[in-house]
Backbone as CSV, one residue per row, in Angstrom:
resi,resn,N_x,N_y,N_z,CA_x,CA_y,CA_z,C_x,C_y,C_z
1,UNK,0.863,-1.167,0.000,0.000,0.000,0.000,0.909,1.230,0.000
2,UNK,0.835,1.910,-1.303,1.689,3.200,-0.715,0.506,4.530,-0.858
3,UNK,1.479,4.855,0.660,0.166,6.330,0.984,0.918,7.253,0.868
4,UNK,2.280,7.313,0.131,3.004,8.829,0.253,3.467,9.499,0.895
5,UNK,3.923,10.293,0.683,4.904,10.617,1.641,4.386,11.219,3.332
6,UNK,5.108,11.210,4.525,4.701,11.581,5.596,4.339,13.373,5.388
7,UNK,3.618,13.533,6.400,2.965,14.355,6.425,2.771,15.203,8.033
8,UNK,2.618,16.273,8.363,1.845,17.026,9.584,0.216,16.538,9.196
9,UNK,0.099,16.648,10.825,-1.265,16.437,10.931,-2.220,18.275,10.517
10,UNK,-1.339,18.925,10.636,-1.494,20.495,10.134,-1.866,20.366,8.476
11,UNK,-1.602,19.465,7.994,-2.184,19.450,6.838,-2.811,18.119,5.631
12,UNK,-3.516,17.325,7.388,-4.050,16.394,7.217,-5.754,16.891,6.487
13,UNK,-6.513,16.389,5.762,-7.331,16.804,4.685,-8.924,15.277,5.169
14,UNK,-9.578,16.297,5.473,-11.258,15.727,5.182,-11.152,14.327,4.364
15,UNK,-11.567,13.133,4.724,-11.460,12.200,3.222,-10.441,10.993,3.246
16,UNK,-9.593,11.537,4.337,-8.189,10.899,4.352,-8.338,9.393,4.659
17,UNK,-7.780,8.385,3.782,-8.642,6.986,4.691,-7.931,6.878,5.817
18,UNK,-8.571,5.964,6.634,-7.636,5.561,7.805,-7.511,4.033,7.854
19,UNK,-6.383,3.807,8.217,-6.023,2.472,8.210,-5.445,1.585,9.586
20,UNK,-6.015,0.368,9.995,-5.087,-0.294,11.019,-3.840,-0.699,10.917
21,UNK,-3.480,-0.924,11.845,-1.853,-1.388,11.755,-1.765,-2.923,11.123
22,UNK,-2.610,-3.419,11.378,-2.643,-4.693,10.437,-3.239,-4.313,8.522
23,UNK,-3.259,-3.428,8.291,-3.210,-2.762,6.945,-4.979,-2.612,6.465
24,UNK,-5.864,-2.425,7.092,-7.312,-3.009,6.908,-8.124,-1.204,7.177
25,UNK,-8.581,-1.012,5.979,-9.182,0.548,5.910,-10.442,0.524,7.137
26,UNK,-10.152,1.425,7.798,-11.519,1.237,9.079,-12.067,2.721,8.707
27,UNK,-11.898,3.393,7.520,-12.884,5.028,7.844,-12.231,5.899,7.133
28,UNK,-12.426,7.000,7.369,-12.018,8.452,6.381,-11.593,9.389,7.953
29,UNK,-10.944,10.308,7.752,-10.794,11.063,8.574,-12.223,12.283,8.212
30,UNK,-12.608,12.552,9.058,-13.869,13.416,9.009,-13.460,14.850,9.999
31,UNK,-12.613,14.217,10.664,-12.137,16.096,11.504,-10.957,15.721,11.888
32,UNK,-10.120,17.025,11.826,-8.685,16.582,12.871,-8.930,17.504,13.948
33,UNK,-8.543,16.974,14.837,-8.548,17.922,16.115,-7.510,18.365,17.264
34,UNK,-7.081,19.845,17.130,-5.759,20.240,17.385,-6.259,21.737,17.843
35,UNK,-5.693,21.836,19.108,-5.438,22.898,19.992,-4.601,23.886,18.708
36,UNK,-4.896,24.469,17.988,-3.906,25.495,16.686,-3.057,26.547,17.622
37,UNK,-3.976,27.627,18.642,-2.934,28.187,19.125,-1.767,28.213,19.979
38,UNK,-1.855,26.660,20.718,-0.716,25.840,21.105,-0.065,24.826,20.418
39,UNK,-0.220,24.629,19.162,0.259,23.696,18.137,0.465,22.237,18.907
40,UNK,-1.000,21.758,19.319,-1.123,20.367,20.043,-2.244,19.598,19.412
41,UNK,-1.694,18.402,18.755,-2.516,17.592,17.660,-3.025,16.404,18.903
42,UNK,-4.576,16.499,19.125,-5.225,15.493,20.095,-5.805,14.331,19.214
43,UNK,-6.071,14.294,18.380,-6.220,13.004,17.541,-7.254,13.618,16.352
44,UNK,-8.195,12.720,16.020,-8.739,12.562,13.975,-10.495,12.339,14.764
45,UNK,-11.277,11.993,14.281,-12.758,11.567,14.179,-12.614,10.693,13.269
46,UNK,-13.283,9.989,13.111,-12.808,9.304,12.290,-14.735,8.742,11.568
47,UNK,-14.735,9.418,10.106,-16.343,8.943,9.954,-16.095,7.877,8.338
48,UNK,-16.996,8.055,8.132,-17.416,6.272,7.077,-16.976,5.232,7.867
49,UNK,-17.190,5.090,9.091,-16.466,3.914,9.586,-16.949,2.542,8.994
50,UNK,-16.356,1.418,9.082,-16.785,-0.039,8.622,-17.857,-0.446,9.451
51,UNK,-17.979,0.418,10.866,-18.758,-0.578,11.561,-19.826,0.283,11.530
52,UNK,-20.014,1.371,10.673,-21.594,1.761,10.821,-21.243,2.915,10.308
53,UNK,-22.110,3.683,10.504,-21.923,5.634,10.146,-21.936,6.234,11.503
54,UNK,-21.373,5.349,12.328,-20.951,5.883,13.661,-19.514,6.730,13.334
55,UNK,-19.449,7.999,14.532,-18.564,8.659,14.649,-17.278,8.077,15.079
56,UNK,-15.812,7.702,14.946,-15.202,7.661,16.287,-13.827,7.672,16.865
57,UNK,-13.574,7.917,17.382,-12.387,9.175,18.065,-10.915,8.300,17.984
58,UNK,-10.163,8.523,17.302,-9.162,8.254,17.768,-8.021,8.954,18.223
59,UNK,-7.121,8.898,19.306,-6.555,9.506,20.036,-5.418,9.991,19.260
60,UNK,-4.482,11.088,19.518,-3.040,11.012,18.935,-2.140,9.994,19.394
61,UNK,-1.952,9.596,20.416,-1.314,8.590,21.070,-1.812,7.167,20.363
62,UNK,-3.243,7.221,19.743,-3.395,5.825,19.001,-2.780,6.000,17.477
63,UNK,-2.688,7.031,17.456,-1.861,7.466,15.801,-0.197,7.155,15.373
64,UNK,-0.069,6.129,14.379,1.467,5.330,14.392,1.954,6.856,13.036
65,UNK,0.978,6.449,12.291,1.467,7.697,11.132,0.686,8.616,10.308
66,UNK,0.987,9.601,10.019,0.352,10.267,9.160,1.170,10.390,7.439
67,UNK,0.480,10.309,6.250,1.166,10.366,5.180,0.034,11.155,4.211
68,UNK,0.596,11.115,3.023,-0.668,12.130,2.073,-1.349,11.052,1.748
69,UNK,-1.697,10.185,2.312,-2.872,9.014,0.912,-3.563,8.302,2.233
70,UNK,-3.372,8.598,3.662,-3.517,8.066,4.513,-2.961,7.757,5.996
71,UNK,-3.909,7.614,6.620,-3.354,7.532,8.273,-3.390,6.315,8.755
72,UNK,-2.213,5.883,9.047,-1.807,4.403,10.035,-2.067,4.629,11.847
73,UNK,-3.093,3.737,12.077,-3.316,3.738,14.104,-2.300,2.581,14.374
74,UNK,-2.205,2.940,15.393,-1.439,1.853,16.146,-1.656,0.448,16.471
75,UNK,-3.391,0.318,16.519,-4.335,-0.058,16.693,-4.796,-1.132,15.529
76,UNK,-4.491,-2.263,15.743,-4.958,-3.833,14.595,-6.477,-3.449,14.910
77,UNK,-7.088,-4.666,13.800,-8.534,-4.041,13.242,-9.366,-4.331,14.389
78,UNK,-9.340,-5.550,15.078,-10.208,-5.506,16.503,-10.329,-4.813,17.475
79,UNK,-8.980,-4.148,18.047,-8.930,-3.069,18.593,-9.429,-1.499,17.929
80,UNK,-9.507,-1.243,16.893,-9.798,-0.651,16.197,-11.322,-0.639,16.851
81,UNK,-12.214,-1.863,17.129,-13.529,-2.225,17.175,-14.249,-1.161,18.856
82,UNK,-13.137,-1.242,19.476,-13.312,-0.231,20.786,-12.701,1.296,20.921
83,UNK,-12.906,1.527,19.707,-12.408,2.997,19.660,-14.085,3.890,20.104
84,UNK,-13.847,4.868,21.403,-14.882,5.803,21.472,-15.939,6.536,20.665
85,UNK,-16.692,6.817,20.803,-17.619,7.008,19.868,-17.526,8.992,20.298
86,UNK,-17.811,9.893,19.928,-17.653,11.327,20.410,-18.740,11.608,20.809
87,UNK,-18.728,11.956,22.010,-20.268,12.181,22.975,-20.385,13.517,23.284
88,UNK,-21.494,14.254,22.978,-22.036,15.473,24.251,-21.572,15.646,25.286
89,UNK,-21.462,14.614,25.967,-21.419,14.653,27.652,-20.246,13.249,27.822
90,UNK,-19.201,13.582,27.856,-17.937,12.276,27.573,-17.953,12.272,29.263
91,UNK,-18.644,13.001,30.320,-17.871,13.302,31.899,-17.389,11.829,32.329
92,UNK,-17.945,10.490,31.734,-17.710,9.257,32.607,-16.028,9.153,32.085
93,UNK,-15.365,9.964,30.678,-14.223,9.653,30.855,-13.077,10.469,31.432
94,UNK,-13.619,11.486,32.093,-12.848,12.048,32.751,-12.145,11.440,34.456
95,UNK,-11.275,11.786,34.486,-11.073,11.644,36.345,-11.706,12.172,37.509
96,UNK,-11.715,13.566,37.183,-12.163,14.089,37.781,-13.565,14.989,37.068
97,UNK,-14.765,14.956,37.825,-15.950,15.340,37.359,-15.880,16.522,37.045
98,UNK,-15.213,16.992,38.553,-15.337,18.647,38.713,-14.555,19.630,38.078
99,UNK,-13.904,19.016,36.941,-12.863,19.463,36.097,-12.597,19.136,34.654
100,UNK,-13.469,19.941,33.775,-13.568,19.328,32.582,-12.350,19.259,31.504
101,UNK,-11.167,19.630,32.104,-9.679,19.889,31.324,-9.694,19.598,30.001
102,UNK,-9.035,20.323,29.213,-9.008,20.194,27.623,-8.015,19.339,27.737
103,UNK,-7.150,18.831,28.047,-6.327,18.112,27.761,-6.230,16.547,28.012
104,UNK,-7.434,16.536,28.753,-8.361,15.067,28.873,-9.069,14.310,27.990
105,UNK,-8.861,13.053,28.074,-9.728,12.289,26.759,-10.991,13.307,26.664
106,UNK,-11.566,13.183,27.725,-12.975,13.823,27.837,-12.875,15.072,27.414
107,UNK,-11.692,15.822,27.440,-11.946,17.376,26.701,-11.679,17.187,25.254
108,UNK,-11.242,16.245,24.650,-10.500,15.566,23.408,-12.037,15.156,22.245
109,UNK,-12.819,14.466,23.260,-13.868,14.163,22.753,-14.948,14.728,22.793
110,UNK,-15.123,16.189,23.676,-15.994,16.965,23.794,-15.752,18.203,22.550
111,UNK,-14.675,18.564,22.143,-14.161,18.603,21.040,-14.841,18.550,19.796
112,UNK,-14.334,17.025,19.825,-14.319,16.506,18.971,-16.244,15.948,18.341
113,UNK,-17.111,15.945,19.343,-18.809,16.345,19.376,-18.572,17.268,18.800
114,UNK,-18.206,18.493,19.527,-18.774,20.069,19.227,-18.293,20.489,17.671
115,UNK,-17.267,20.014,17.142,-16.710,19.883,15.676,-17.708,18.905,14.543
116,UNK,-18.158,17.732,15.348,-19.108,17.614,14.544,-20.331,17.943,13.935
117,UNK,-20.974,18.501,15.091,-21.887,19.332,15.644,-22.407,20.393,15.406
118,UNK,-20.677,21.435,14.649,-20.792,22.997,14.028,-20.813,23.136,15.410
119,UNK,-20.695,22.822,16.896,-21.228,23.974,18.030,-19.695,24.475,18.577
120,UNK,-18.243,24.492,17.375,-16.952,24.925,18.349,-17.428,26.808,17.846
């Protein structure tokens, strides 16, 4: 499979397929999502998924590569199967309730709703 050359996630593009680490297309990138005025890339959305027209989140930390023809997860295709879905109200993945931190899965995926959403 060649996806071309590596790439910033700064100029990762709507459309982009995404792929497991075992080489198996699971989706399109549908949003990237990145803190811009701290230049901090929190992970992709990830929509056409295989397992439905469900939304769903993958982390930067689950991200092995980015290239122009496509994005490699870290993540083989079963694991792939428990990737988050982007919720309204993510609070059960936070630590702490009383603290909705952007830099938390839960601020990652609240995000990453509100981008789908039109509500950033």
């Amino acid at each position: 499979m060649d996806l071309g050359s590596p790439i910033s996630y700064m100029v990762l593009t709507h459309g982009t397929p995404v792929y497991s680490s075992d080489g198996v297309q699971i989706g399109k990138v549908a949003n990237v999502l990145a803190a811009d005025d701290k230049d901090v890339f929190d992970g992709i959305v990830i929509g056409e998924h295989i397992f439905g027209k469900d939304h769903r989140f993958a982390d930067a930390d689950e991200i092995g590569e980015i290239h122009e023809r496509g994005v490699v997860l870290k993540l083989d295709r079963p694991a792939c199967d428990q990737l988050p879905k982007p919720t309204a109200n993510p609070a059960v993945m936070r630590e702490d309730p009383a603290d909705p931190g952007t830099d938390s899965l839960g601020g990652r995926l609240r995000r990453a709703w509100d981008r789908i959403t039109g509500n950033y």
